[in-house]
N, C-alpha and C positions, 0 to 999 in steps of 0.2 A: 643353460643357454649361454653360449658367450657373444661378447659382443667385442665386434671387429672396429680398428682406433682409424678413422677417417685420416686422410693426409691433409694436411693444411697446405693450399697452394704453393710456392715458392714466391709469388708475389705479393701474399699477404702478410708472409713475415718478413720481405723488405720495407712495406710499408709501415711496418712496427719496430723497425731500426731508427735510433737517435743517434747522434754524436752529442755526451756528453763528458763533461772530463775528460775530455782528449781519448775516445774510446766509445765503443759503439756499443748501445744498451737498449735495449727493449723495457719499458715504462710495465708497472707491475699489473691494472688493469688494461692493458694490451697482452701480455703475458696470458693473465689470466682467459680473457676470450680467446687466444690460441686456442689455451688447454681444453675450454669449455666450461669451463667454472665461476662463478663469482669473484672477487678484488678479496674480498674479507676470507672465503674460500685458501684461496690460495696463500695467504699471508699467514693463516694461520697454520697452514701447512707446512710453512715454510719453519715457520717459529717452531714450533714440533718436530721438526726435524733438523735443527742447525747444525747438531754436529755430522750430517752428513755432506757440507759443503765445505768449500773452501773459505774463508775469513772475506776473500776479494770479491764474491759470488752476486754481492749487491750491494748498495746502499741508498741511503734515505738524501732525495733533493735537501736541500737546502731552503727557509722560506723564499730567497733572493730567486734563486734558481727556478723554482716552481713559477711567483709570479712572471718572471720571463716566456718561461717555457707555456703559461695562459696567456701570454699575450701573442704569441706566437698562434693559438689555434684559438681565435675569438670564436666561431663557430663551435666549436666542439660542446657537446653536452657533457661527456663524460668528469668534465676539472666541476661540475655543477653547486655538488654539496660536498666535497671533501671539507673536509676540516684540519687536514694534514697533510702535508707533502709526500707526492707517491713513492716508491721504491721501484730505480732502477737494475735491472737485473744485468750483469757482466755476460759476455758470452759465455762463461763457467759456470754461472750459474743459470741459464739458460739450456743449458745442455747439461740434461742428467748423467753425473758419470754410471755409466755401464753396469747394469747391475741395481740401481739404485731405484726409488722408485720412492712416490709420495704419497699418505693417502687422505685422500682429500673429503672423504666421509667423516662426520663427524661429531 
C-alpha cells in the first residue's frame, strides 16, 4: 500500500516562519509538526544525516536568544519542558535538496 504525503497549507508554514539572525527560519518543533513527526524525531534525523546538508542549514539558539523568543509567546506550551535551546532551520535546510530525503524511522 502506499501512502500519499498531504500538503501542508501555505498558511501554516508562514506561520512557522521567524526572523532570526537577520534571516528567516522555521523553529525545529515547528518543522518537525510540518513534517508530522516528533522534535526528537527529527533531530535525530537530522544528526544521521548531516553530511547531506549544507553547513548553513540550521543552527542552535542561543540560551539569550531562546529566553527572548519565550517571552515573546507566553501562551505557548510547546517552550514547556525543553531543557535546551531549539534549532532553527535556514530555508536550506528546510527545503530538501532534490533527490534527498530523511528517514525518520528508527
Amino acid at each position: 500500500m502506499t501512502e500519499r504525503a498531504e500538503l501542508v497549507p501555505i498558511e501554516r508554514i508562514r506561520q512557522a516562519i521567524i526572523q532570526m539572525r537577520e534571516q528567516k527560519v522555521i523553529l525545529d518543533a515547528d518543522l518537525a509538526a510540518l513534517y508530522g513527526v516528533e522534535t526528537k524525531v527529527l533531530l535525530q534525523a537530522v544528526k544521521r544525516n548531516k553530511d547531506r546538508f549544507p553547513p548553513d542549514f540550521m543552527f542552535q539558539l542561543t540560551k539569550l536568544e531562546f529566553k527572548i523568543l519565550r517571552s515573546q509567546f507566553v501562551t505557548s506550551s510547546q517552550w514547556g519542558g525543553r531543557r535546551y535551546p531549539p534549532y532553527a532551520f535556514t530555508e536550506q535546510g528546510v527545503a530538501l535538496p532534490k533527490g534527498r530525503s530523511m528517514n525518520y524511522e528508527g
